[in-house]
Phi, psi and omega in degrees: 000144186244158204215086178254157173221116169249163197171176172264165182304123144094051190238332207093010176309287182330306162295324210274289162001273187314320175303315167324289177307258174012303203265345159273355190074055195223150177273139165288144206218091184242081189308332178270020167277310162342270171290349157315297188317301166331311187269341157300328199284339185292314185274337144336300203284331158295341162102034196078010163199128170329098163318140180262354187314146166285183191087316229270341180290291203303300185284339173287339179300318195275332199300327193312149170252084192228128192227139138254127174271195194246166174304157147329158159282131164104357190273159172299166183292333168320308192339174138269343181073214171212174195290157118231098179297093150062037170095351197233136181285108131196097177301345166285285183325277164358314188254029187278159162306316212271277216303329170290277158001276184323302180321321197281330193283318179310309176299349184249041187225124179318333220254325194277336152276348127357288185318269187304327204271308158352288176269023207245298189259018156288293207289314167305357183270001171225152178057193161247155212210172177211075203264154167225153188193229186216009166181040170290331185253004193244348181217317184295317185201077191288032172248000208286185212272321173227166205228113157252137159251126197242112178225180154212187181292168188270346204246004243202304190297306214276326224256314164267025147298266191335287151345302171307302228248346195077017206207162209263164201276316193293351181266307182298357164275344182281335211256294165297345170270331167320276214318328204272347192260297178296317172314305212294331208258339154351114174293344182246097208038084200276179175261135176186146168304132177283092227327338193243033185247154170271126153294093195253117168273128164288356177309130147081007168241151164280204181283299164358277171312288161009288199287305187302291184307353202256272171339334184271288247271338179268013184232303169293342140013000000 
């Protein structure tokens, strides 16, 4: 069985996701680490700014090797466990801001999500997962047995962003209506809800519930 779950930054995917896999006993799936790797190898590979040749996202994109392992032992439950970019762990690296920033631009380059969703359903074509992203239910596996659109209030969304990152709400909510403008308006697998996914808002919920309403709607299946 497959579980997908989409939404915009700072909605909660990721966490609810991890929660999710854990409490059916199902593999995590963190499709947007996928174009982060990209967008480190992109920026590596530009000296610290997004190459401009064309092409060059899309062929580092299909050239890439991105493996997940499960966490250390002794680690929280929380974990995610870690990245591997083409063999070298980062998992850290990935979640700097200047990679978060490069990812949105990255995600909106054809050859490069082409790319990924490729290798998104090499990997979802066994067993059961719990995958998340921004277009998982509407293009990487629009067959999946459930579907969740995960949204919140924006400035709610801006507030745990901030809280992660450490950084101030007013930059990361101006810094987040880019990103939500560029995800949604994308010509290539834009962020939208799947006609058939339940629209869950996280404002003002935890994970727990979250995580509960989610698990009835997988029960009933």
């Amino acid at each position: 069985m497959l579980i997908a779950i989409d939404g915009p930054a700072g909605a909660g995917k990721s966490t609810v996701a991890r929660a999710l896999a854990r409490e059916l006993g199902f593999t995590y799936l963190d499709s947007g680490a996928m174009y982060r790797c990209v967008a480190l190898a992109a920026l590596d590979l530009g000296g610290g700014a997004l190459p401009e040749r064309p092409g060059v996202l899309g062929e580092l994109a299909r050239a890439a090797t991105i493996d997940f392992t499960d966490a250390p032992s002794g680690t929280s439950a929380g974990a995610s466990g870690r990245v591997l970019l083409n063999g070298r762990e980062v998992t850290e690296e990935i979640r700097a801001p200047e990679v978060s920033e490069a990812a949105s631009v990255v995600a909106a380059d054809p050859g490069v999500r082409e790319a990924l969703v490729a290798k998104q359903r090499e990997l979802i074509v066994r067993g059961d997962w719990v995958a998340e992203g921004r277009d998982i239910g509407t293009v990487v596996a629009p067959d999946a047995a459930v579907k969740v659109f995960l949204t919140a209030d924006a400035r709610e969304r801006a507030r745990r962003r901030a809280a992660e990152l450490g950084a101030d709400v007013e930059t990361v909510l101006a810094e987040q209506a880019m990103r939500d403008e560029r995800d949604s308006s994308r010509e290539h697998s834009p962020l939208q809800a799947a006609p058939d996914a339940v629209t869950l808002d996280t404002s003002g919920l935890g994970v727990d519930e979250v995580v509960r309403r989610i698990a009835e709607l997988v029960a009933e299946r």
